[in-house]
N, C-alpha and C positions, 0 to 999 in steps of 0.2 A: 663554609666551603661549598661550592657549587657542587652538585649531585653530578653525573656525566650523566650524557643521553642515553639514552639504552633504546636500541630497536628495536621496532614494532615486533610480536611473536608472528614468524611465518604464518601461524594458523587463522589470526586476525587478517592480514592480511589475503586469505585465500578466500575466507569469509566477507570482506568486501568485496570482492569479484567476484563472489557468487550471487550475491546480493543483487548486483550490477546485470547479469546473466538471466538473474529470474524476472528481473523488470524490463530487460529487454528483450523478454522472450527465447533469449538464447539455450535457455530452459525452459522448457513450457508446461505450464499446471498440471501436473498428475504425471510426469516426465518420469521414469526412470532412470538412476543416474547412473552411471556409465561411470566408476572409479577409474577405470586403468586409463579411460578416453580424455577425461578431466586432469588428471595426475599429469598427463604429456603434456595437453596441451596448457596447463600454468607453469608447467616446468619443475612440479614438486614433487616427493613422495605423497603414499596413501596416508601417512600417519599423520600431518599440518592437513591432509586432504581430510580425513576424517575429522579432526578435533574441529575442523569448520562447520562440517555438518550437523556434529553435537549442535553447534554453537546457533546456527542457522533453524536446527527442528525445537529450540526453546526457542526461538522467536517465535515458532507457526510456519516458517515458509516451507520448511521439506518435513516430512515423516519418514523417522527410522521402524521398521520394519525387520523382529527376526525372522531369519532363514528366508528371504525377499529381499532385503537390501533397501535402500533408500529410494525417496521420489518426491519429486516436488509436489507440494500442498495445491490441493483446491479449497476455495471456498463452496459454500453449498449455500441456496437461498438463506438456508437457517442461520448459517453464519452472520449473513450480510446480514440480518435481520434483526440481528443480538449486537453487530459492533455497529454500523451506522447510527442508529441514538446516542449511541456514547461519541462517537466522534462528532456529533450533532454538537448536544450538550459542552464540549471540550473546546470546540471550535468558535462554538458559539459566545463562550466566554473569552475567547482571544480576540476575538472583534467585539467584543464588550470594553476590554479594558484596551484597545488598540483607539479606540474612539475616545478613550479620555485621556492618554499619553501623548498621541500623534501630536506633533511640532509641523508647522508650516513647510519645513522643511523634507521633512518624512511626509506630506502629501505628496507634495514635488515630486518625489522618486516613486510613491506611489502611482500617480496618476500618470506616468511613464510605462509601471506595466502594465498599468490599465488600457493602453494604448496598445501597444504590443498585443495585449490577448484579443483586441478589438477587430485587428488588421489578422488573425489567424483565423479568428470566429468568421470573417466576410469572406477568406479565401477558402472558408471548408475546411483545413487543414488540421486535420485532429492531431497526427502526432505533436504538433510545434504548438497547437494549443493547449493540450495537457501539457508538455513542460512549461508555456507561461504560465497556466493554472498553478503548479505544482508550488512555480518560483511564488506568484501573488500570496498562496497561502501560506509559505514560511517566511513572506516578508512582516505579512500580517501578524504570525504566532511572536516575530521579533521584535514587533512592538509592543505587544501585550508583555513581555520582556517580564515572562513568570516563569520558572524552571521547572516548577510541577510540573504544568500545564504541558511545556514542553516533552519532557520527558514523558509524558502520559499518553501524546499525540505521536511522538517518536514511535513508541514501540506499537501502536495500533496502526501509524502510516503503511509501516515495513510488512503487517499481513496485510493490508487492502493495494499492497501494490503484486499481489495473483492478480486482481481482479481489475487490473492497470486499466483507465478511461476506457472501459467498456460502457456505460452510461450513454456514452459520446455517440455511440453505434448509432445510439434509436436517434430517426430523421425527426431534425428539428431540434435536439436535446440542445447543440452546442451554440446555437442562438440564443435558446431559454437562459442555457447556462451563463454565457456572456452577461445579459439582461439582471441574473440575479447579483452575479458579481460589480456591475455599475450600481447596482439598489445599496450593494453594503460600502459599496466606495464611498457613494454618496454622504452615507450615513454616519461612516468615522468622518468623513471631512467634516459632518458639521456636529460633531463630537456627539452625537446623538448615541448612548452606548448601550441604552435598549433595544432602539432600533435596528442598531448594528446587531445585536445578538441576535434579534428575531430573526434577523434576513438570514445570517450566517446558516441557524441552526433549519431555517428551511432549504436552503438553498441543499446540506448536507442530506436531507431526507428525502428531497427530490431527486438526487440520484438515485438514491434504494429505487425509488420510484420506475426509475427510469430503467433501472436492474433487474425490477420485479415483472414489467411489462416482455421488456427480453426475455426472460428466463421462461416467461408463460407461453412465449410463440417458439421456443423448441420443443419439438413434438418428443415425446415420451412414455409412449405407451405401456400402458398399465400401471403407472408409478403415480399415488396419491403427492401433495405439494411435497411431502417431509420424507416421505420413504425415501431408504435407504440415504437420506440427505444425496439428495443430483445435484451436482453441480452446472455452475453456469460453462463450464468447458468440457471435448470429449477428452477423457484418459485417453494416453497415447500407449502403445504395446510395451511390455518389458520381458527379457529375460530372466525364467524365475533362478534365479543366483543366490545362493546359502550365501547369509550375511552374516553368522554369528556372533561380530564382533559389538552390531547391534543392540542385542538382545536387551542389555543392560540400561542402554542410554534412551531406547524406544521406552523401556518400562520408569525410568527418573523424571520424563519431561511430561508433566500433566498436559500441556500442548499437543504432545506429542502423540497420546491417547484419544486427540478430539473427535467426535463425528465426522468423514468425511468419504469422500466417493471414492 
């Protein structure tokens, strides 16, 4: 007998537009969230409002906070510092095994967005080339067509999207970046899967790179690299708001405990 459908839990569902909110900046890092402002405007109560937040501060992107309330997550250099290798590594292996799998066919569509990111990288235009960026890399993890891998990349994509193509900033990066993305193109078309890996997992550390150079030309006086973990963004003001409903779900989510500004 066929199971019936059963709709999505409101709470999921608040939790992907939230999601959606913090990568487009419609929250922004270190954001204080505004319950009753959010509740109106998705059209829901606090209660699907919160269990999204639970749901959102175990992934990394916000922090619950007792008797303060919630707020979206920064990363701090030391962050980047600690997930970029892993997503090196991770990514590295998906253009590893994307070089031995690719079909003639799957270059085809490959070398389609390759084109696309090529004509965004020549116009400068960073938003539309981090989304072809975004697209090439999960067309790439779908060839490597491993569910670890994915599921491994998944949940580290969803924090490194605080820190959304800022790389891109520093003059010059998104030529570089174009240039390493043709080197691993190259490299799966000719099924070459070390090569592919090599490039991949540079191409990934080159952004730290490029993060780390940024992070050094904001001026911060008296803060050694790690104190207080500074973030690559300023905190924006909050009202201090008694959250207590917090208190519980701040202390369950080890995430939720991380270092941050």
């Amino acid at each position: 007998m066929t199971a019936p459908i059963v709709r999505q839990a409101l709470y999921l569902e608040a939790a992907d537009r939230l999601r959606a909110m913090i990568q487009s900046r419609a929250l922004a890092a270190g954001e204080w969230v505004d319950e009753l402002r959010l509740a109106a405007q998705l059209g829901i109560s606090r209660t699907p409002l919160r269990e999204a937040l639970k749901l959102l501060a175990s992934e990394g992107l916000v922090r619950l906070e007792p008797r303060r309330g919630c707020f979206v997550n920064e990363l701090s250099l030391r962050d980047l510092d600690e997930i970029f290798p892993l997503m090196a590594m991770l990514e590295g292996r998906c253009a590893h095994e994307a070089a031995r799998k690719a079909t003639p066919a799957d270059m085809a569509r490959l070398r389609g967005l390759h084109d696309t990111l090529q004509a965004h990288a020549a116009a400068g235009d960073i938003d539309a080339y981090y989304q072809a960026n975004y697209v090439i890399h999960e067309a790439i993890q779908a060839l490597a067509d491993n569910r670890w891998l994915s599921d491994m990349i998944g949940n580290l994509r969803k924090v490194l999207s605080l820190s959304r193509h800022k790389s891109l900033a520093l003059p010059g990066r998104i030529q570089a970046s174009c240039a390493e993305h043709m080197a691993i193109y190259a490299a799966i078309a000719a099924h070459d899967a070390e090569g592919a890996e090599a490039l991949a997992r540079g191409h990934l550390l080159r952004q730290l790179d490029a993060l780390r150079v940024l992070d050094a030309q904001q001026p911060r006086p008296g803060l050694a690299p790690y104190a207080s973990a500074p973030s690559l963004t300023t905190p924006a003001p909050y009202p201090a708001t008694p959250e207590p409903d917090y208190e519980r779900s701040a202390s369950a989510s080890p995430r939720a405990r991380r270092a941050h500004v």
